[in-house]
BALOBA-1460 file (C-alpha; in Angstrom, 3 decimals):
// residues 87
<rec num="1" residu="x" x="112.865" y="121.007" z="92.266"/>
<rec num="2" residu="x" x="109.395" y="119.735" z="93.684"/>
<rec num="3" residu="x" x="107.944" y="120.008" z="96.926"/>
<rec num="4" residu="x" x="106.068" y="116.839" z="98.354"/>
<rec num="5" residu="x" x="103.334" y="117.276" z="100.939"/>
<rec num="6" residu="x" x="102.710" y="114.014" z="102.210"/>
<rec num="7" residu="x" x="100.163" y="111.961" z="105.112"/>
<rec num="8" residu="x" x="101.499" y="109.873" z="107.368"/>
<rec num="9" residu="x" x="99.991" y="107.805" z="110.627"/>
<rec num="10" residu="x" x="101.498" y="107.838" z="113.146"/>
<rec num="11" residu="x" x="103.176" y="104.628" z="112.865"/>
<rec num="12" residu="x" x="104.891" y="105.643" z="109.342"/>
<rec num="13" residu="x" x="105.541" y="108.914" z="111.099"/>
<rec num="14" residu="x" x="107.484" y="107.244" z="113.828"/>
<rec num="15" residu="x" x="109.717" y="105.107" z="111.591"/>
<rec num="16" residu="x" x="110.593" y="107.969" z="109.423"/>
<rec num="17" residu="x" x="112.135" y="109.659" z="112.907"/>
<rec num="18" residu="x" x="113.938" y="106.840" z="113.928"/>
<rec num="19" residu="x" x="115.248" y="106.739" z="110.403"/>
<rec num="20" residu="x" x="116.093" y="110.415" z="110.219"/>
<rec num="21" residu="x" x="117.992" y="110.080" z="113.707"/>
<rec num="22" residu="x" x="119.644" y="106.477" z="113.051"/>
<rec num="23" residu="x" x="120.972" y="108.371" z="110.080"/>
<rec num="24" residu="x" x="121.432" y="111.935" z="110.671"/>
<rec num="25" residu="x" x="119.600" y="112.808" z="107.716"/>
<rec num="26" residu="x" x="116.966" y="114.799" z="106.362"/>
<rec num="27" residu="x" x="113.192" y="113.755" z="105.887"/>
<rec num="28" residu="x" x="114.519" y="114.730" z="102.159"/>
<rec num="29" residu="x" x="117.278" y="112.685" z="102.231"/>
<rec num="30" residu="x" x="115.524" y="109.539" z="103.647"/>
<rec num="31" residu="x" x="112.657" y="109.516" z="101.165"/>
<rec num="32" residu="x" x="115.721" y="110.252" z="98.044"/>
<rec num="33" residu="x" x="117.286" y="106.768" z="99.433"/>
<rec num="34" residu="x" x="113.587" y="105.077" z="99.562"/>
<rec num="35" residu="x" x="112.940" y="105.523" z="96.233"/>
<rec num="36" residu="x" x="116.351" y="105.000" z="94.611"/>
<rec num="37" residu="x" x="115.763" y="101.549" z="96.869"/>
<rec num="38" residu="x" x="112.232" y="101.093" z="95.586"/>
<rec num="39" residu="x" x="113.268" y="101.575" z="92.172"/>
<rec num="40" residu="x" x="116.372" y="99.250" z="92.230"/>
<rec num="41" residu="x" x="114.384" y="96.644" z="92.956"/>
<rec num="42" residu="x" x="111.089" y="96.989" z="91.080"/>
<rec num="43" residu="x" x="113.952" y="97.357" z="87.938"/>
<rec num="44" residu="x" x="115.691" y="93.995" z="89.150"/>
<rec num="45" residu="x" x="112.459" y="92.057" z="89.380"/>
<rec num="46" residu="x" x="110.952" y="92.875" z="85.891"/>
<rec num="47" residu="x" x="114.776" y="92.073" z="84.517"/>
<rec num="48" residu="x" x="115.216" y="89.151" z="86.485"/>
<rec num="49" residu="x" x="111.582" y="88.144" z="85.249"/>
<rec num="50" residu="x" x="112.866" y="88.580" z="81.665"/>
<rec num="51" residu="x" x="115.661" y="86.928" z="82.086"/>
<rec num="52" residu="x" x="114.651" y="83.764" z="83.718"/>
<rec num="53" residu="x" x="111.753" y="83.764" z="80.594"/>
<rec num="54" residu="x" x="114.581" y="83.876" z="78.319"/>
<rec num="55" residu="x" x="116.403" y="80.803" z="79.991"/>
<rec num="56" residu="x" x="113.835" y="78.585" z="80.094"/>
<rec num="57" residu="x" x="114.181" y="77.980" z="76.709"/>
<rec num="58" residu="x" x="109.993" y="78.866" z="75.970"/>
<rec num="59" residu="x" x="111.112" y="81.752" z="74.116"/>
<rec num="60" residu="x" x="111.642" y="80.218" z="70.704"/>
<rec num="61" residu="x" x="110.799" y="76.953" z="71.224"/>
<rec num="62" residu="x" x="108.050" y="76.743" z="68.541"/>
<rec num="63" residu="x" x="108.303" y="76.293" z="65.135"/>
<rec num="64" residu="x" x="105.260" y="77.552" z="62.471"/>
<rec num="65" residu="x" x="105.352" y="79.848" z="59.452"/>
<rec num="66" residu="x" x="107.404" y="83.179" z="59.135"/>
<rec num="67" residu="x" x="103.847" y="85.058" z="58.876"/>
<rec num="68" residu="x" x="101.836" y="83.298" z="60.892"/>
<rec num="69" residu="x" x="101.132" y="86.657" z="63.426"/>
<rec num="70" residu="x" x="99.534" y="88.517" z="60.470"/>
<rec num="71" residu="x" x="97.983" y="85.204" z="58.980"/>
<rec num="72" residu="x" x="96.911" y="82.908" z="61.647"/>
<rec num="73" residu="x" x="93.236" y="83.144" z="60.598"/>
<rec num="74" residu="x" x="93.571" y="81.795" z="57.390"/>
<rec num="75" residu="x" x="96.424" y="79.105" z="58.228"/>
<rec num="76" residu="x" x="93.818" y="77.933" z="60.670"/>
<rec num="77" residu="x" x="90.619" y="77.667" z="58.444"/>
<rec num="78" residu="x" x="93.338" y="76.020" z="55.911"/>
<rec num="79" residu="x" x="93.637" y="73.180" z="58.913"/>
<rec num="80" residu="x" x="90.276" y="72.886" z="60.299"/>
<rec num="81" residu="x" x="89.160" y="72.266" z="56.528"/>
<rec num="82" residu="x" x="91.794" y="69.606" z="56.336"/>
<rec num="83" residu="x" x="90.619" y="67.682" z="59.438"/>
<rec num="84" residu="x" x="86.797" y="68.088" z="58.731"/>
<rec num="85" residu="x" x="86.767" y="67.618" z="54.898"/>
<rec num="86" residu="x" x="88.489" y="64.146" z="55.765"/>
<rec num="87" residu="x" x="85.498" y="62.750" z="57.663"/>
């Protein structure tokens, strides 16, 4: 188990008291719920983020060659030389 040393103003220092006696808790047990809570949420946001990517229908949308991550350089010079050479 790890020990925390922490700084707080006095305004953070006041809310954590009213917490700890709202509660009847622990200084321990108040942070333990403020980062389960913290965490919960930053985990729902990058899912949610995900998810709504992967309902808008941009994720697969596009259609090109089945190498064209590894080969994009010369699929491109292939085109440019298409479109210049017919000038």
């Amino acid at each position: 188990m790890a020990r925390i040393n922490a700084r707080l103003d006095d305004e953070y220092m006041a809310k954590l008291e009213r917490l700890k006696s709202q509660m009847h808790t622990s200084t321990t047990e108040v942070l333990k719920l403020a980062i389960d809570d913290l965490y919960e949420t930053q985990l729902n946001q990058k899912q949610a983020k995900l998810q709504a990517l992967l309902n808008s229908d941009f994720v697969g949308c596009g259609e090109a060659e089945a190498d064209l991550s590894s080969h994009y350089k010369s699929y491109l010079n292939s085109d440019l030389s298409k479109k210049h050479d017919n000038r």
